[in-house]
Backbone as JSON, one array per atom type, in Angstrom:
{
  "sequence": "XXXXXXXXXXXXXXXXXXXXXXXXXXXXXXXXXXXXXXXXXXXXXXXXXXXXXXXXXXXXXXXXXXX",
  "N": [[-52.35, 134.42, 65.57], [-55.39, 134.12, 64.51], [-57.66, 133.94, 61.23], [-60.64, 134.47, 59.77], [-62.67, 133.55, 57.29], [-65.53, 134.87, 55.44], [-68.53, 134.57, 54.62], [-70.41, 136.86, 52.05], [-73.71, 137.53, 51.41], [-76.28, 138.25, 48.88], [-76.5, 141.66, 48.24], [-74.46, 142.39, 50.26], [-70.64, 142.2, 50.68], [-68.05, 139.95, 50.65], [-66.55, 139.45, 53.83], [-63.45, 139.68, 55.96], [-62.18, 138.56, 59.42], [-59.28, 139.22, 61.51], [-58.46, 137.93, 64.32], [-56.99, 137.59, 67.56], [-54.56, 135.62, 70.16], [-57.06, 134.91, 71.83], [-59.53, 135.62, 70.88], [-59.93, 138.13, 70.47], [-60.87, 140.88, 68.28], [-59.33, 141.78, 65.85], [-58.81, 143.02, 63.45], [-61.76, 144.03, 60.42], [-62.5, 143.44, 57.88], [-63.45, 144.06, 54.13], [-62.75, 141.91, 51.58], [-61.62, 142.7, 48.95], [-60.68, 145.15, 50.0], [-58.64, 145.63, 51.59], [-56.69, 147.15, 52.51], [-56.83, 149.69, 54.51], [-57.66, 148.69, 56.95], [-55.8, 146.65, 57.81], [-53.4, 148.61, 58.4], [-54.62, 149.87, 60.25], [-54.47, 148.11, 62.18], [-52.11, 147.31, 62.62], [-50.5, 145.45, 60.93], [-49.58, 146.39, 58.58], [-46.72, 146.11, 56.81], [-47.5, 143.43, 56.38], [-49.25, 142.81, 54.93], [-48.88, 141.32, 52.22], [-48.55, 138.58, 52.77], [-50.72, 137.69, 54.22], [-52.76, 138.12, 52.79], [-52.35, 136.45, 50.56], [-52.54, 134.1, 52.11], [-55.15, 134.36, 52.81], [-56.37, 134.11, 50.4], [-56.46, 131.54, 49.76], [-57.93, 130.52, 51.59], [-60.86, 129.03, 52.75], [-64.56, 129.23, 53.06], [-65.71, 130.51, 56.29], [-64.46, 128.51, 57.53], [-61.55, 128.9, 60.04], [-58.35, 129.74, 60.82], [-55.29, 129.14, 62.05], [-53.23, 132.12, 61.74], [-49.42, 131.61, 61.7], [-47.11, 134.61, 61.59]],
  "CA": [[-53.46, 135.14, 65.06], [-56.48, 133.35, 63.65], [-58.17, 134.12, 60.23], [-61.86, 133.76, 59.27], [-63.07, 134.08, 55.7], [-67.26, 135.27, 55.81], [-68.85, 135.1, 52.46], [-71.61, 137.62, 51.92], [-74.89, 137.69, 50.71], [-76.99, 139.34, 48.33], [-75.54, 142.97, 48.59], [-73.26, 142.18, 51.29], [-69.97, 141.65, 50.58], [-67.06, 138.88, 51.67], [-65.24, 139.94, 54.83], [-62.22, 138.81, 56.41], [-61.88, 138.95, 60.94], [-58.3, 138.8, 62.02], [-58.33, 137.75, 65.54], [-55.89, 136.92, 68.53], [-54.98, 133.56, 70.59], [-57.83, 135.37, 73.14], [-60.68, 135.75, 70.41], [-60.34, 139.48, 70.54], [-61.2, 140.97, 66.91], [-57.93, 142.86, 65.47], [-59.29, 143.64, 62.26], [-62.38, 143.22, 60.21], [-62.13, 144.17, 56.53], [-63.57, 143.61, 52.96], [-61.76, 141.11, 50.82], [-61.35, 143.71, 48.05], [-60.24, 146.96, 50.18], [-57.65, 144.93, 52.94], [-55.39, 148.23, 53.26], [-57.4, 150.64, 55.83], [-57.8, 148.07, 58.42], [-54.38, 146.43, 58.44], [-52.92, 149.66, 58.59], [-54.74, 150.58, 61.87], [-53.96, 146.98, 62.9], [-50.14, 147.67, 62.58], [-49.95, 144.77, 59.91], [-49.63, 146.92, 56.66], [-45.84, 145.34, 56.62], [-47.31, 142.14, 56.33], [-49.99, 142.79, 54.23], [-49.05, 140.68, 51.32], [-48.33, 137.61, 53.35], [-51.82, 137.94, 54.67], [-53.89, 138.52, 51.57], [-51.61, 135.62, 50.19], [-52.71, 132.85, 52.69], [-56.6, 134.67, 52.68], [-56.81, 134.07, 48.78], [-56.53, 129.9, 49.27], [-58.68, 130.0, 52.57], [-62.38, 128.13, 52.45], [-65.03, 130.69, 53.56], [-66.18, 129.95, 57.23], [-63.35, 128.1, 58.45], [-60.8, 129.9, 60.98], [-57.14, 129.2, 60.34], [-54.49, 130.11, 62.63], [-51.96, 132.37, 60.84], [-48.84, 132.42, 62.27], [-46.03, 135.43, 61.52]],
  "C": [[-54.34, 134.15, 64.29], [-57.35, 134.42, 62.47], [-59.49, 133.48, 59.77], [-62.51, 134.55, 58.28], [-64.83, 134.31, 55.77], [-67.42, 135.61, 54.67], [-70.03, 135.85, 53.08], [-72.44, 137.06, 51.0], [-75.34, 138.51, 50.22], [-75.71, 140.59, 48.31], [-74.24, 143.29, 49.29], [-71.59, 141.85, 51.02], [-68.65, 140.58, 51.81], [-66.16, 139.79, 52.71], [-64.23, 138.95, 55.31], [-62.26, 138.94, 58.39], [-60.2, 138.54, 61.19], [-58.86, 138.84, 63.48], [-57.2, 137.25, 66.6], [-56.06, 136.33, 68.98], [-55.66, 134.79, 71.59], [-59.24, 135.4, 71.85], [-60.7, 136.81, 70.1], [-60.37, 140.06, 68.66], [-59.77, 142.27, 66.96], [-58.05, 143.76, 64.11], [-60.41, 142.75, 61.65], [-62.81, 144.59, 59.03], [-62.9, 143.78, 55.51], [-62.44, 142.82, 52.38], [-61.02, 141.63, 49.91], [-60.45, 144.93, 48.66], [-59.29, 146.48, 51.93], [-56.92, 146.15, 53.7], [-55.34, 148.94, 54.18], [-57.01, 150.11, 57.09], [-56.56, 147.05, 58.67], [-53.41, 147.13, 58.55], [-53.28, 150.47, 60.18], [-54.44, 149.45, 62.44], [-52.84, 146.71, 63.19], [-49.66, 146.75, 61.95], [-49.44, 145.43, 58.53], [-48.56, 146.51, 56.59], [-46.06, 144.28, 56.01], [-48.47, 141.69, 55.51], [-50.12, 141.42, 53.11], [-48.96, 139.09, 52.02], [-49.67, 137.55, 53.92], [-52.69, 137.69, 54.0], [-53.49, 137.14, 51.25], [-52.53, 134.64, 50.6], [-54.41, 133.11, 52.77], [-56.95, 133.97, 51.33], [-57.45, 132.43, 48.97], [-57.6, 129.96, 50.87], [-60.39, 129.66, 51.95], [-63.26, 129.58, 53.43], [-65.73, 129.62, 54.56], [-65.73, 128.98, 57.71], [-62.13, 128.71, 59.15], [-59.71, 128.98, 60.83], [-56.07, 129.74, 61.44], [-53.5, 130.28, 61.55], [-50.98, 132.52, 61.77], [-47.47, 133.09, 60.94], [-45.2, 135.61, 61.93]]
}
């Protein structure tokens, strides 16, 4: 799974995209409110391990996570 951090502007706030090795978008969340959308993503297990390795990421670089 790959991880890309997206800072916002102005009003906008920071999102997060989980994605798979294909590109396909798996989730795509606020930085603040993670729980909705890794819950329909079938991560909420793995939540904290997630948020965890998000916290130290650079915004607008893609990371593969693996689990």
């Amino acid at each position: 799974m790959y991880v890309i951090k997206v800072r916002g502007v102005a009003k906008i706030p920071d999102y997060v995209q989980l994605r798979d090795e294909k590109f396909t978008l798996l989730a795509y969340f606020r930085l603040d409110r993670p729980e909705k959308a890794l819950d329909k993503a079938g991560l909420a297990d793995q939540a904290a391990t997630i948020m965890n390795k998000i916290k130290d990421l650079p915004f607008g670089q893609i990371f593969k996570l693996e689990l």
